[in-house]
VEXNUKE-582017 format. One record per residue (C-alpha): y, x, z. Coordinates in steps of 0.05 Angstrom, whole numbers, padded with zeros to 5 digits, always signed. Example, Ala and Ser with C-alpha at 12.3 -4.5 7.8 and 13.67 -1.06 7.14 Angstrom:
BEGIN
-00090+00246+00156-00021+00273+00143
END
This chain:
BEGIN
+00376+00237-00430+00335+00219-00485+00301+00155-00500+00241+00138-00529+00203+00076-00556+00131+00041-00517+00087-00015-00527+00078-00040-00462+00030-00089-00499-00016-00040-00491-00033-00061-00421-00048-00129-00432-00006-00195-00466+00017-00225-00398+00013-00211-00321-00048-00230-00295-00020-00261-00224-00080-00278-00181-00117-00216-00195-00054-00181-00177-00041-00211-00114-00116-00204-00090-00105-00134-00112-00042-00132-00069-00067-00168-00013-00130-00116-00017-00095-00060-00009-00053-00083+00047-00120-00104+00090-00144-00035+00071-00079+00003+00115-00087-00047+00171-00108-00008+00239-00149-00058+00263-00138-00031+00333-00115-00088+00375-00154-00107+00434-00152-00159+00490-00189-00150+00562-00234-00199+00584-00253-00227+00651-00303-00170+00655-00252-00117+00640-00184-00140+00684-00174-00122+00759-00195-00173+00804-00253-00190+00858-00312-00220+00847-00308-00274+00903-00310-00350+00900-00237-00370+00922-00265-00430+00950-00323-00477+00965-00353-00515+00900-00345-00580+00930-00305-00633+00982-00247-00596+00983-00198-00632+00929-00197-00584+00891-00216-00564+00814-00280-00515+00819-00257-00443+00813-00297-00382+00805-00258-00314+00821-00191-00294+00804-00218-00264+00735-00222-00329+00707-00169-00342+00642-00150-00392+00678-00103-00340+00728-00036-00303+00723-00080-00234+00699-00142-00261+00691-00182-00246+00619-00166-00272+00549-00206-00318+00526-00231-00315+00446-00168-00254+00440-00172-00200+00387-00214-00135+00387-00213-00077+00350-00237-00095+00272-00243-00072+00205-00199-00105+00150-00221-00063+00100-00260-00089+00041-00265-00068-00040-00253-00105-00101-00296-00091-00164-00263-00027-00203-00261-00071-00265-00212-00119-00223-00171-00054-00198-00158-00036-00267-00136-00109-00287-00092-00111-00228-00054-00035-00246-00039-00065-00320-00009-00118-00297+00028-00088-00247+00047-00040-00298+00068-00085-00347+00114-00127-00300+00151-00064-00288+00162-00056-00368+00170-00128-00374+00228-00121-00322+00257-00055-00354+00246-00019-00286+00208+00042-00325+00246+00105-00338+00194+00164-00375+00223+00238-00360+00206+00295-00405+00187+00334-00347+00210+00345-00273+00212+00411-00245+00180+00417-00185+00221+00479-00155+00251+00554-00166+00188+00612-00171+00151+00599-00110+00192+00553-00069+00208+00479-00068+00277+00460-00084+00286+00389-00074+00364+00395-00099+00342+00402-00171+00290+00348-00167+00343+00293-00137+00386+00317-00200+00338+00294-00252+00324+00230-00209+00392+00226-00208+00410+00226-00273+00353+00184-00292+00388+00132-00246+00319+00130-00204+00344+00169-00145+00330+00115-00088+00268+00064-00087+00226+00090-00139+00153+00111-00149+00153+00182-00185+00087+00187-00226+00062+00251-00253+00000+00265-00299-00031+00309-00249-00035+00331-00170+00038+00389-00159+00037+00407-00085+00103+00445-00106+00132+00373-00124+00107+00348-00067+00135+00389-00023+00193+00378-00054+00206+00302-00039+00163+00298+00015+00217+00294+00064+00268+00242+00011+00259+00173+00040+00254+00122-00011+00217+00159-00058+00139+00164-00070+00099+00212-00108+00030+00194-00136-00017+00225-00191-00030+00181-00246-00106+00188-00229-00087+00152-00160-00046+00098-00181-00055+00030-00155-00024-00031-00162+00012-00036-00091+00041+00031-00105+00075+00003-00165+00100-00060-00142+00120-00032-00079+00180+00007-00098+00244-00023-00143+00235+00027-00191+00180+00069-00232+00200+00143-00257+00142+00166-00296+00125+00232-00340+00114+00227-00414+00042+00258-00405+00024+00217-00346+00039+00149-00382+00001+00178-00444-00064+00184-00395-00050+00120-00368-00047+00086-00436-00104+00128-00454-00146+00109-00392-00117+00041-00386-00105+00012-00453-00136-00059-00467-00184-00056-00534-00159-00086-00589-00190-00157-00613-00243-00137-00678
END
């Protein structure tokens, strides 16, 4: 296992915490189903008929057995189905991935492999991939980052709980911060630095 040497500078001087968390909190409204639903009066079982007279009887007024006001009756003001999703400006995105990215440096949860072999000739061998993981001491809770899309790869941890894959083109900040550990590819942190970087002051 070799090692090598980074400037995690590179992605900014310091963690940028509230455009991270609206970043994080973004992403997590964007997975939300939004599919909850309550019935109301018009929608439960029930008849339509006055239970009793408006007036000189004692009683509080009461409409039919519908009313919110009855064992089964409808919800009043209760959820239906929504959208959560919404988008922050790319710029923002961007801010957000470097500083998730450099909290994971800053923490020394970053291991960069040479290269991880996605299977044997035509088939996926997940074995051999759990090896290098393995040895890399990132076999469990850890985000596996490669500089482009390998179906082979894929295929070959699809099925290893614990573990994500994700293109370096997709990477977003929740998928960073969301698992312990970060177990990425020398080529895929060189586009990330490359499509990442923060300018230097002139």
């Amino acid at each position: 296992m070799s090692t090598r040497e980074f400037d995690e500078k590179v992605f900014g001087e310091r963690v940028l915490g509230r455009t991270l968390k609206d970043a994080l909190v973004m992403y997590e409204a964007n997975q939300r189903a939004g599919t909850h639903n309550t019935r109301e009066r018009g929608q439960v079982a029930g008849g339509n008929k006055k239970l009793w007279k408006q007036k000189h009887t004692g009683r509080a007024r009461m409409g039919t057995t519908k009313s919110p006001l009855w064992p089964g009756g409808g919800k009043v003001f209760g959820p239906h189905p929504r959208d959560y999703s919404y988008h922050m400006p790319a710029k923002a995105r961007r801010v957000a991935l470097r500083s998730a990215l450099l909290s994971k440096f800053a923490d020394g949860e970053v291991v960069v492999l040479d290269a991880i072999p996605s299977g044997e000739g035509k088939r996926p061998k997940t074995k051999t991939v759990l090896a290098v993981l393995k040895a890399a001491g990132v076999a469990t809770d850890a985000l596996v980052v490669t500089a482009s899309h390998d179906s082979m790869l894929a295929r070959s941890l699809r099925n290893v709980p614990g573990l994500t894959l994700r293109a370096q083109s997709d990477l977003n900040a929740w998928d960073v911060l969301h698992r312990k550990n970060l177990a990425i590819t020398g080529p895929a942190l060189e586009a990330l630095k490359s499509r990442l970087a923060v300018a230097a002051p002139a």
